[in-house]
KEKOL-269179 format. One record per residue (C-alpha): x, y, z negated; residue in one letter; residue number from 0; chain. Coordinates in nm, 4 decimals, padded with zeros to 6 digits. Layout:
BEGIN
+----------+----------+----------+------+------+-------+
!     east !    north !       up ! tigu ! rodo ! torro !
+----------+----------+----------+------+------+-------+
!        X !        Y !        Z !    A !  NUM !     A !
...
+----------+----------+----------+------+------+-------+
# end
This chain:
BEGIN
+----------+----------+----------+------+------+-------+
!     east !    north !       up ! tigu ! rodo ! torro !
+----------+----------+----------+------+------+-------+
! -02.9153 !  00.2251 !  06.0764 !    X !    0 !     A !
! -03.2088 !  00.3893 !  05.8182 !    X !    1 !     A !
! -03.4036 !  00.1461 !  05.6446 !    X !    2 !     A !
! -03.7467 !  00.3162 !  05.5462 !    X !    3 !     A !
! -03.9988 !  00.2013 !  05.2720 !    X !    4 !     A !
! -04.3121 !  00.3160 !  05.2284 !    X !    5 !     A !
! -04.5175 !  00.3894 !  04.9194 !    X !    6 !     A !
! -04.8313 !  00.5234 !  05.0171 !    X !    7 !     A !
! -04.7493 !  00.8739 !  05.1459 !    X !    8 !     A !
! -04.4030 !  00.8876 !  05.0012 !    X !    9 !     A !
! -04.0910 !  00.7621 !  05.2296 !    X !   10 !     A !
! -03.7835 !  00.5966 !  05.0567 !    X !   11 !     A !
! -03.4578 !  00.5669 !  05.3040 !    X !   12 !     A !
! -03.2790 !  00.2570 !  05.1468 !    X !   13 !     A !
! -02.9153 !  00.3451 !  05.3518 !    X !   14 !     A !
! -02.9195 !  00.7105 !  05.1426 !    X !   15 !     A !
! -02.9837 !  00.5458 !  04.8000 !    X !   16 !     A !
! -02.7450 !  00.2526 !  04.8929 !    X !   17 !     A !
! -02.4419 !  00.5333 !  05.0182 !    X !   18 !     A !
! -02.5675 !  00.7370 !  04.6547 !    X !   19 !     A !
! -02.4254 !  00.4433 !  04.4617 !    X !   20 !     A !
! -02.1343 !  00.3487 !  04.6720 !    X !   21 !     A !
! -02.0134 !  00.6660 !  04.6102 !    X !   22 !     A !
! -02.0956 !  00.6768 !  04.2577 !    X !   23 !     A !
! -01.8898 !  00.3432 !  04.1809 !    X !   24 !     A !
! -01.5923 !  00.4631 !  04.3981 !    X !   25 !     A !
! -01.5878 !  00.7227 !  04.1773 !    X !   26 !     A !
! -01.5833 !  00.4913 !  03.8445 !    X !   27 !     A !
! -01.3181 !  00.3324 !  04.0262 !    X !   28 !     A !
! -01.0908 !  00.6330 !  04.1130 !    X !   29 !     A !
! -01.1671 !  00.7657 !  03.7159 !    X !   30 !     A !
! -01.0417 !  00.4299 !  03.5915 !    X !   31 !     A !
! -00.7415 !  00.3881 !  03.7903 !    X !   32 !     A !
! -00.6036 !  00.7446 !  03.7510 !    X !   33 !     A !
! -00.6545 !  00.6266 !  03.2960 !    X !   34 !     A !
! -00.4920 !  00.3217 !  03.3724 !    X !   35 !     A !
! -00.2141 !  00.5476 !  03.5490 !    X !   36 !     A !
! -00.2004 !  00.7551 !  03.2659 !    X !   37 !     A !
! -00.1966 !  00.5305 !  02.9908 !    X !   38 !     A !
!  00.0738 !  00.2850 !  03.1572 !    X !   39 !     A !
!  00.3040 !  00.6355 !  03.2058 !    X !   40 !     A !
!  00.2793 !  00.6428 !  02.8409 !    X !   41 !     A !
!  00.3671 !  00.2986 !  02.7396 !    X !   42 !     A !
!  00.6655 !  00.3450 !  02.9746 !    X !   43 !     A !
!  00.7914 !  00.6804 !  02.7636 !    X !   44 !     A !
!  00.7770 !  00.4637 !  02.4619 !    X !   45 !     A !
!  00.7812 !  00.5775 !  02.1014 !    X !   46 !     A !
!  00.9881 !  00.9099 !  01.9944 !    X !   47 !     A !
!  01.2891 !  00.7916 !  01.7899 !    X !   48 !     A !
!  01.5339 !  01.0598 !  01.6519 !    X !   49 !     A !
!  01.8840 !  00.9251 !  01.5921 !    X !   50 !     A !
!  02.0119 !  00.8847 !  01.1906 !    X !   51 !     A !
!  02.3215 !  01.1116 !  01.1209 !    X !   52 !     A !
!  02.4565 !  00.8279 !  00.9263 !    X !   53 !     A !
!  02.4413 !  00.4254 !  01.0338 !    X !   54 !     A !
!  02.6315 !  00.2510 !  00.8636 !    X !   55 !     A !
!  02.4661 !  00.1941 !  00.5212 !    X !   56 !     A !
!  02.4985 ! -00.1167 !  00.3583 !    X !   57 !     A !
!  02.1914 ! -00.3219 !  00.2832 !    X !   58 !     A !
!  02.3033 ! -00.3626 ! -00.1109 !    X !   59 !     A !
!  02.2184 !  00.0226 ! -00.1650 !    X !   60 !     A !
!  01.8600 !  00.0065 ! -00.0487 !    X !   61 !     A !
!  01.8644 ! -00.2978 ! -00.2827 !    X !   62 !     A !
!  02.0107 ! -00.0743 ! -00.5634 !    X !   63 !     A !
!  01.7771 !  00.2425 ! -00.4964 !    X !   64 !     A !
!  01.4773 ! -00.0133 ! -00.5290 !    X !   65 !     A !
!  01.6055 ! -00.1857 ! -00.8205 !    X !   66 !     A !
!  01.6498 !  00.1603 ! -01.0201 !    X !   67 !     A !
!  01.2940 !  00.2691 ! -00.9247 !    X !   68 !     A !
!  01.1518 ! -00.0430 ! -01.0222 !    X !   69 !     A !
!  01.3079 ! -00.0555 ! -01.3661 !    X !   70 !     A !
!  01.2527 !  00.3243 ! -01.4419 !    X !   71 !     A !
!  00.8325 !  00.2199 ! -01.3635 !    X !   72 !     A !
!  00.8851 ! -00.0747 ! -01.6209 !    X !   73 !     A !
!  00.9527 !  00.2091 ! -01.8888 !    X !   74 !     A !
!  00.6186 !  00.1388 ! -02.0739 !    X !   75 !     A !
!  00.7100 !  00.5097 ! -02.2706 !    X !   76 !     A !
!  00.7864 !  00.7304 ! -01.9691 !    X !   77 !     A !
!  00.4655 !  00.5678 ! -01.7700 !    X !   78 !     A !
!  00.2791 !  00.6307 ! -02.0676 !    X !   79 !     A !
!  00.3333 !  00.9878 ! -02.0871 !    X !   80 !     A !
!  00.3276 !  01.0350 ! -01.7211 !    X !   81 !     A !
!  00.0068 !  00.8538 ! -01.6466 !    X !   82 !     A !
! -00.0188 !  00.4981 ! -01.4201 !    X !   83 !     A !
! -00.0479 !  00.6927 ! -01.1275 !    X !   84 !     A !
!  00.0991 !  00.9862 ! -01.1167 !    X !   85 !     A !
!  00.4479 !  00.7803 ! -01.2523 !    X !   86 !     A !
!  00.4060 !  00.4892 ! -00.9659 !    X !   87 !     A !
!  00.3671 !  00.8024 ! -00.6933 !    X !   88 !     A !
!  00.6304 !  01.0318 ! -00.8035 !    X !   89 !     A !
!  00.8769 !  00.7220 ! -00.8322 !    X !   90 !     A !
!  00.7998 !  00.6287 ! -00.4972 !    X !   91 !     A !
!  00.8633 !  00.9489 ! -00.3416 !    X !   92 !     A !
!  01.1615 !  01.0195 ! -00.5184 !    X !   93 !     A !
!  01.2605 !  00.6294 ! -00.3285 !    X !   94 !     A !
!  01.1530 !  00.7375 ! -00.0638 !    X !   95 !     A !
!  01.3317 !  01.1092 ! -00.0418 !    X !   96 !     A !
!  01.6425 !  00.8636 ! -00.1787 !    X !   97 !     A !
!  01.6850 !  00.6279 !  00.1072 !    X !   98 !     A !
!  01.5741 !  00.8874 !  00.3869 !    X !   99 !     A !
!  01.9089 !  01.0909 !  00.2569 !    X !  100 !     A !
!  02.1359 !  00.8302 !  00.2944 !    X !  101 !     A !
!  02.0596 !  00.8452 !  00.6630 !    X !  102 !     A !
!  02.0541 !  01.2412 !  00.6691 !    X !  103 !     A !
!  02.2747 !  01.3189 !  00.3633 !    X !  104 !     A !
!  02.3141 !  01.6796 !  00.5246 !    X !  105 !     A !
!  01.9014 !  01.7513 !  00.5695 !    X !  106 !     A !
!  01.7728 !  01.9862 !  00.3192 !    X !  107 !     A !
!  01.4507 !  01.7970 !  00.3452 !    X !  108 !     A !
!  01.5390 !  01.4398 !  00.4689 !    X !  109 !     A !
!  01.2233 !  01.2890 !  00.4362 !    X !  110 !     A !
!  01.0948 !  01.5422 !  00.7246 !    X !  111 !     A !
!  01.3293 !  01.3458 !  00.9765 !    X !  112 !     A !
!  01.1414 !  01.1469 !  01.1073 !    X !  113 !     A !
!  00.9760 !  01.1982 !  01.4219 !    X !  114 !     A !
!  00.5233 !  01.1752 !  01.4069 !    X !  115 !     A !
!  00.5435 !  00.8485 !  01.5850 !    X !  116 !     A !
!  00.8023 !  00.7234 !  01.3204 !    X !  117 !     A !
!  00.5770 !  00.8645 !  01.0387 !    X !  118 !     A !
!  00.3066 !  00.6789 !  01.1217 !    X !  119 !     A !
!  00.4673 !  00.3977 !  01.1813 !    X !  120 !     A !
!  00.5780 !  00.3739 !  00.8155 !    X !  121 !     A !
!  00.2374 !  00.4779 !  00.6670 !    X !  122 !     A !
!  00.0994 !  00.1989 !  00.8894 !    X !  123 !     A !
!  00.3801 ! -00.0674 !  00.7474 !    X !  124 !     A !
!  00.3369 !  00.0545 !  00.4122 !    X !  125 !     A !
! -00.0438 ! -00.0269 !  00.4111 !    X !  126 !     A !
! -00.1359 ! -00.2787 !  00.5879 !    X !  127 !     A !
!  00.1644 ! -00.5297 !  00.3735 !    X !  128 !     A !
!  00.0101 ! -00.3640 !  00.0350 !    X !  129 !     A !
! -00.3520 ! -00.4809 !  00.2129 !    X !  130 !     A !
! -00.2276 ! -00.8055 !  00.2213 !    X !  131 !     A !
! -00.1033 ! -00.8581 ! -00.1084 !    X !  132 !     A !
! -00.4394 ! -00.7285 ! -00.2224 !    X !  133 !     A !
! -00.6364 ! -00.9668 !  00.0157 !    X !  134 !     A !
! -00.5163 ! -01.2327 ! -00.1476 !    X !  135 !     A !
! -00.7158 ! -01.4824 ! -00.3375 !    X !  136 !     A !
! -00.5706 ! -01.3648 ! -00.6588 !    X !  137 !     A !
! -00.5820 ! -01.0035 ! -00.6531 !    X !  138 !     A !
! -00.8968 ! -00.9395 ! -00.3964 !    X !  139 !     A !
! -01.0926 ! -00.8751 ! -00.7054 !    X !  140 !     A !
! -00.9034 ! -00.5756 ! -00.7973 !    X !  141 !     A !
! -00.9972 ! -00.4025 ! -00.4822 !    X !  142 !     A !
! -01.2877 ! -00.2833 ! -00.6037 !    X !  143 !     A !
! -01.2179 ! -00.0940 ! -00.8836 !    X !  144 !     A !
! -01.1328 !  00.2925 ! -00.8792 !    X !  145 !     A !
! -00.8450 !  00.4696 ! -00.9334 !    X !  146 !     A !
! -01.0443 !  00.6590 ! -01.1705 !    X !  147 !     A !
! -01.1097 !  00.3418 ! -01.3647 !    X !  148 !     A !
! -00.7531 !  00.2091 ! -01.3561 !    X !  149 !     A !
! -00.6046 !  00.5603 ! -01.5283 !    X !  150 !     A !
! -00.9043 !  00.5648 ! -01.7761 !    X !  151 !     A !
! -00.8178 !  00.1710 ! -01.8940 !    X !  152 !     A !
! -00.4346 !  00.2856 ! -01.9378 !    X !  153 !     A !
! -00.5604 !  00.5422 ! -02.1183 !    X !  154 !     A !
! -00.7500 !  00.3662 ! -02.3394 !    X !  155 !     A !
! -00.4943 !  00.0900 ! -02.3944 !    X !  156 !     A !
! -00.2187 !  00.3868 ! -02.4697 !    X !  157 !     A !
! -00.4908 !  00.5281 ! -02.7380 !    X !  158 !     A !
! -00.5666 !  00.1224 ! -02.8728 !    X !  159 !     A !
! -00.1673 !  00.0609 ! -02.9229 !    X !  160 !     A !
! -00.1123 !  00.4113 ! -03.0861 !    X !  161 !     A !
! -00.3883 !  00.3853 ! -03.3598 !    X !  162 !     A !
! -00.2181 !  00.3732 ! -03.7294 !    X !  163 !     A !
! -00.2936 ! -00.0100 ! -03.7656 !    X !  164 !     A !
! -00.1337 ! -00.1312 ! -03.4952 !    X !  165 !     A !
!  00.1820 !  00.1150 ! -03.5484 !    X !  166 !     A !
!  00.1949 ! -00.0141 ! -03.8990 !    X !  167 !     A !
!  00.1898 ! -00.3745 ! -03.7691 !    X !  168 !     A !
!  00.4728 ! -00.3034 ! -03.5114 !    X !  169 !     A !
!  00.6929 ! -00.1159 ! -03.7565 !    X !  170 !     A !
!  00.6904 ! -00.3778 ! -04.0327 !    X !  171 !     A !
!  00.6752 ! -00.6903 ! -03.8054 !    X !  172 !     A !
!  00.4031 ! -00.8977 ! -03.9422 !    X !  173 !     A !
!  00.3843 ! -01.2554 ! -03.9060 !    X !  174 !     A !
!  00.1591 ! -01.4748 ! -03.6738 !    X !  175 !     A !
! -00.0868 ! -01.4717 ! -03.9806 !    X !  176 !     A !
! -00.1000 ! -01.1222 ! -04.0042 !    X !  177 !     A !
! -00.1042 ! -01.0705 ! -03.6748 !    X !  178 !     A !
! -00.4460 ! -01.3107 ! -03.6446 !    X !  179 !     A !
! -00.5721 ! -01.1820 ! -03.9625 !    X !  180 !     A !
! -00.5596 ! -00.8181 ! -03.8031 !    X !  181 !     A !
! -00.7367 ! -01.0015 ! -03.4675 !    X !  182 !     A !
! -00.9973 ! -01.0921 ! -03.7055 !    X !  183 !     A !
! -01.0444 ! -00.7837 ! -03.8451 !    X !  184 !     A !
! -01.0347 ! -00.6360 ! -03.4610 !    X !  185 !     A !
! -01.3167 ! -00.8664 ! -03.3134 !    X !  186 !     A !
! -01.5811 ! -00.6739 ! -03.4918 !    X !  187 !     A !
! -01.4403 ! -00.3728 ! -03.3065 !    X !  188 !     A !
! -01.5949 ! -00.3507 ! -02.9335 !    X !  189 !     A !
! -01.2752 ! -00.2152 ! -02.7998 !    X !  190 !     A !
! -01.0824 ! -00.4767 ! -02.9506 !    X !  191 !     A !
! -01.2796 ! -00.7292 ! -02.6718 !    X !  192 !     A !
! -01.2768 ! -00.4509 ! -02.4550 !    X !  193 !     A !
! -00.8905 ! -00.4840 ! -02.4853 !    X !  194 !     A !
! -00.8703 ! -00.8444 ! -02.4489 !    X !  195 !     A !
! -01.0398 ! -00.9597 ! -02.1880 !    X !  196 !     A !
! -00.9689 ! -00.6208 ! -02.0126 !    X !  197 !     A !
! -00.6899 ! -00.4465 ! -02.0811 !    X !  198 !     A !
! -00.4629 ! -00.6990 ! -02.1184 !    X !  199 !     A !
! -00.4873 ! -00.8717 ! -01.7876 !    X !  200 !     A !
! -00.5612 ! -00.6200 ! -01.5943 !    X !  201 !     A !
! -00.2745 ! -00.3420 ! -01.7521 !    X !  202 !     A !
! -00.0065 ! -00.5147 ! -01.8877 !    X !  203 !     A !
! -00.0006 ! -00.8230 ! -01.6339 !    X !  204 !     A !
! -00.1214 ! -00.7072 ! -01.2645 !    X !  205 !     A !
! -00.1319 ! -00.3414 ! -01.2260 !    X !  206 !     A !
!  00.2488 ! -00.3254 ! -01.3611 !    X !  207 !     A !
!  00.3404 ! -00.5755 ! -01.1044 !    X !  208 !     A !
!  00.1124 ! -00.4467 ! -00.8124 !    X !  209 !     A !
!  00.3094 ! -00.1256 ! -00.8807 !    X !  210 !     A !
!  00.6579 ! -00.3109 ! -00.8561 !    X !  211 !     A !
!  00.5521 ! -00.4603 ! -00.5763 !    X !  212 !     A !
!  00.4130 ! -00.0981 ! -00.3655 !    X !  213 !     A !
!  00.7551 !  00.1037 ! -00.4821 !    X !  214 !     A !
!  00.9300 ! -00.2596 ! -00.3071 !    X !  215 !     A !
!  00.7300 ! -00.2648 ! -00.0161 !    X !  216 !     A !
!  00.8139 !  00.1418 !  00.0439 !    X !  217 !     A !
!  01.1618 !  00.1109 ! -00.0535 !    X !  218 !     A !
!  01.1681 ! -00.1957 !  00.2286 !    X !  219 !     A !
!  00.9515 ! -00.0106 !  00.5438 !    X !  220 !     A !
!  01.1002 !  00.2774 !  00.4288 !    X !  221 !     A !
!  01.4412 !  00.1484 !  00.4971 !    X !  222 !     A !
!  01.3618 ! -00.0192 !  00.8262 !    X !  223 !     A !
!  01.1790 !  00.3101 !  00.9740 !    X !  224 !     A !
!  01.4811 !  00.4993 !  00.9057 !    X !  225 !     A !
!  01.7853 !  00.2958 !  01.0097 !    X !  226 !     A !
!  01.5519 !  00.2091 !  01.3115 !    X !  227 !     A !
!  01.6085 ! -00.1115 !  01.3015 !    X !  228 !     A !
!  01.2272 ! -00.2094 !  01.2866 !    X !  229 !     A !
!  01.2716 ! -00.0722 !  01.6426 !    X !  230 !     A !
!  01.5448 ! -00.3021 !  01.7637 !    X !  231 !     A !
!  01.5142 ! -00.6344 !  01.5521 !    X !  232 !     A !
!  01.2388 ! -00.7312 !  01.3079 !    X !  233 !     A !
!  01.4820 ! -00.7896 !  01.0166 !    X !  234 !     A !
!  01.3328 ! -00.7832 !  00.6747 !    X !  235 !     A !
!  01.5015 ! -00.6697 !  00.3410 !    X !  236 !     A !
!  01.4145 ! -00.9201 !  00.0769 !    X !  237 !     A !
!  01.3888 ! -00.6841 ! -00.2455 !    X !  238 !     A !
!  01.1961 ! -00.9534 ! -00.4733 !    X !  239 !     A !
!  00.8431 ! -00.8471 ! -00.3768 !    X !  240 !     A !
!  00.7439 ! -01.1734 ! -00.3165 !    X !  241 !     A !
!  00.9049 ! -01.2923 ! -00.6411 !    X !  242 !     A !
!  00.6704 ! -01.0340 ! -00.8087 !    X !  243 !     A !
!  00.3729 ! -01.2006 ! -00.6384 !    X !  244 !     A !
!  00.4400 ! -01.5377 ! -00.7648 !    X !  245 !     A !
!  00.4712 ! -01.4097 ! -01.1286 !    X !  246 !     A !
!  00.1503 ! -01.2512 ! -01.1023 !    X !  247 !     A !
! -00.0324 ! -01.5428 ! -00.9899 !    X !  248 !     A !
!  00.1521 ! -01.7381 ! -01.2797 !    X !  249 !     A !
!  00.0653 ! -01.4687 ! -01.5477 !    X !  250 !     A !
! -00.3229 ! -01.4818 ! -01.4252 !    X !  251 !     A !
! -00.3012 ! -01.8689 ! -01.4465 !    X !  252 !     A !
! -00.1228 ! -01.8301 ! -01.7729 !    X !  253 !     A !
! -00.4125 ! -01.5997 ! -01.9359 !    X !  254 !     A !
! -00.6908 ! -01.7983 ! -01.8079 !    X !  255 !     A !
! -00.5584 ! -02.1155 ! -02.0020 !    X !  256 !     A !
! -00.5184 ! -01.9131 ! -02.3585 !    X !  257 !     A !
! -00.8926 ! -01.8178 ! -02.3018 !    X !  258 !     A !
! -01.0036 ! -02.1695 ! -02.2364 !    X !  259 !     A !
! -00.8196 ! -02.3124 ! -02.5203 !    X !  260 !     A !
+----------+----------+----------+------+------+-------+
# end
C-alpha cells in the first residue's frame, strides 16, 4: 500500500521513506551484534599469560630484594651523587630486573618475559596504587610540582649542606647554641628560609619516603605479575608501604607543630 503526500507539485511516497529507515536500523542492528560477537569472542580468549620457568619462590625473597633496594635509596651520599631521580629509577629497575629473574633465572633479559597483556597490566598496577598514595589528603599537594622542580630543590639542598659553614659545624659537632647561633646568622640568608620551610619538608621528609614507597609498590606488582598470582588470587605482599605512609603523615604533622611553636 503507497501512501502519497503532496507538496504543491512535488510527491512524497511515505511507504519508500518508511522501508529507507527500516533498512537503515536493521543495519545498526546487524553492525552492533556482529561487535558484540566480536568483543564477547575476546573476553572468552582471556588475557595472554606465559608460564614462569621457576614457581616456587618464597615470599621472604621478594621481601629481601625490596628491603635491599629500599635501604641502598636511603644512602643520602650515593642519591646525592646520582641525582633524586635518576637513583629512585635505576634502583627500581634493577628491582625490577631482580625479581623478574628469580622466575626466569635462565632469560638473558628476564624482564622481557612477560607477555604485552602482562606488561600492561603491571604499568597499570604500578600507577594507579602510586595515584592513590598521592591523592591523598596529605600528599595531593605535591602533585603539582615538576620533576624539574623536585631535582633542582635536591640540588640546592646538596649545594646548602656542602657550603664550608655547615661542613665546619658537622665536623666539630657544635652544640644546640651554636647550632641556633649559626640559624641566626642563616635567617638573613634567603636560602636559609628557602631551606626551611622548603627543603626540609619537602626533601628530607616526603620525597625520601614517596620514593620508598614507589620502589615498594614495584617490588610488590612486580612480584604478583610475575608469579601470576594476581591472575589466580588477589593476594597482596605486605612490604611496609603502608608503614611508610603513616610516617609521612606523622613527620608532616610533626613539622607543622615546630613551626607553630
Amino acid at each position: 500500500m503507497n501512501f502519497l503526500v503532496s507538496i504543491g507539485p512535488i510527491n512524497i511516497n511515505l511507504s519508500s521513506i518508511l522501508s529507507f529507515f527500516t533498512g537503515v536500523l536493521i543495519g545498526f542492528l546487524l553492525l552492533l551484534l556482529l561487535y558484540l560477537y566480536a568483543v564477547l569472542k575476546n573476553l572468552d580468549k582471556g588475557l595472554k599469560v606465559r608460564p614462569v620457568e621457576e614457581e616456587d619462590i618464597d615470599e621472604d625473597e621478594i621481601k629481601w630484594l625490596i628491603e635491599d633496594a629500599q635501604k641502598m635509596f636511603k644512602d643520602k651520599k650515593l642519591r646525592n651523587e646520582a641525582g633524586f631521580g635518576n637513583h629512585l629509577l635505576n634502583i627500581t629497575k634493577e628491582l625490577i630486573n631482580d625479581i623478574a629473574h628469580k622466575f626466569y633465572p635462565d632469560s638473558e633479559y628476564p624482564y622481557l618475559e612477560l607477555t604485552i597483556d602482562e606488561s600492561i597490566m603491571l604499568s597499570h598496577y604500578i600507577t594507579n596504587r602510586v595515584d592513590e598514595v598521592l591523592s591523598s589528603k596529605i600528599l595531593s599537594l605535591f602533585r603539582g610540582v615538576t620533576l624539574r622542580k623536585i631535582a633542582t630543590l635536591n640540588d640546592t639542598k646538596t649545594n646548602i649542606e656542602e657550603t664550608q659553614v655547615v661542613k665546619a659545624a658537622k665536623k666539630l659537632k657544635l652544640g644546640k647554641f651554636a647550632t641556633k647561633t649559626a640559624k641566626a646568622i642563616g635567617s638573613i640568608n634567603p636560602f636559609y628560609w628557602f631551606k626551611k620551610f622548603t627543603i626540609n619538608k619537602a626533601i628530607d621528609v616526603v620525597l625520601v619516603k614517596i620514593g620508598l614507597t614507589v620502589i615498594g609498590i614495584s617490588g610488590e606488582e612486580t612480584y604478583k605479575i610475575y608469579s601470576k598470582k594476581v591472575f589466580n588470587e588477589e593476594k597482596d605482599l605486605d612490604t611496609g608501604v603502608e608503614a611508610i605512609y603513616q610516617n609521612i603523615a606523622r613527620e608532616l604533622e610533626g613539622e607543622a607543630n615546630e613551626e607553630t611553636e
